[in-house]
C-alpha positions in Angstrom: 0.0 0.0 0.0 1.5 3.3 -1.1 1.1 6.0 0.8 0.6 9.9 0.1 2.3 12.5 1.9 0.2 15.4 2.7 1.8 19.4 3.1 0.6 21.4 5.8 -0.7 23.4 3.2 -2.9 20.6 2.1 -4.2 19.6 5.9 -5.5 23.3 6.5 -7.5 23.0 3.4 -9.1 20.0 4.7 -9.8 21.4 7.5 -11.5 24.2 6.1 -8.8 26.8 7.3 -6.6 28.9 5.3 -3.8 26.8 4.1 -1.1 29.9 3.1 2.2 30.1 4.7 1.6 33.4 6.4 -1.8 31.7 7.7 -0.5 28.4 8.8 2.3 30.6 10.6 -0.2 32.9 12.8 -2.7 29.6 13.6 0.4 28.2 14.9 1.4 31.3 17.2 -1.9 32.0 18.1 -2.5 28.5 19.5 0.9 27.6 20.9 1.6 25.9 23.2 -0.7 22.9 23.0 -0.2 21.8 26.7 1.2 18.3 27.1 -2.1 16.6 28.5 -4.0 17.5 25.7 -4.5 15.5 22.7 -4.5 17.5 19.9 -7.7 16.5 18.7 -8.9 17.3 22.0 -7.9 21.6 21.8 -11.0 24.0 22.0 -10.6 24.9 18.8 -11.5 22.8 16.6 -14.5 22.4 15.4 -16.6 18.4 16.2 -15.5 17.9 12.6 -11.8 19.0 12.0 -11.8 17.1 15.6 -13.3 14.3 14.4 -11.4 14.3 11.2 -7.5 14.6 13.2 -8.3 12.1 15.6 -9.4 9.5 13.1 -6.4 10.8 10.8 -4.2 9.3 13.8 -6.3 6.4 15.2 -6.3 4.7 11.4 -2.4 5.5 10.4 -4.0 7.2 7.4 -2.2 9.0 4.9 -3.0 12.2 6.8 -1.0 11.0 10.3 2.4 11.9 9.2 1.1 15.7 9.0 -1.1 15.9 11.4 2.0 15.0 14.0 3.7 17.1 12.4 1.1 19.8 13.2 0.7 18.5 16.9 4.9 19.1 17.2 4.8 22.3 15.9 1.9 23.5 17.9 3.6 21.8 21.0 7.2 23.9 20.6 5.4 27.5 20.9 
């Protein structure tokens, strides 16, 4: 099974946000830190769909994990 990698770019799309650099860069500082007992699926800002959506992207090693980590890691360094 081949697998697809995804841009941050491409996740914000999905999740309905805007996905350019400049706007990926200030949802990041806006929202950072992510404290270390919450689940990133879990943050108050998501809506019950993007939450739904990251926490199955992770549960199911879909193609979407590898990004969405990489999301949860950048949101975690603040």
């Amino acid at each position: 099974m081949q697998q697809t990698f995804h841009p941050l770019s491409e996740l914000f799309r999905q999740l309905g946000l805007p996905d350019d650099a400049a706007s990926i860069e200030a949802f990041v500082q806006t929202h950072a830190p992510l404290p270390a007992g919450v689940a990133l699926a879990d943050a108050p800002w998501w809506t019950p769909a993007q939450a739904r959506f990251l926490r199955e992207a992770v549960c199911e090693d879909a193609d979407w994990a590898e990004v969405v980590e990489q999301l949860d890691a950048a949101l975690r360094r603040g």
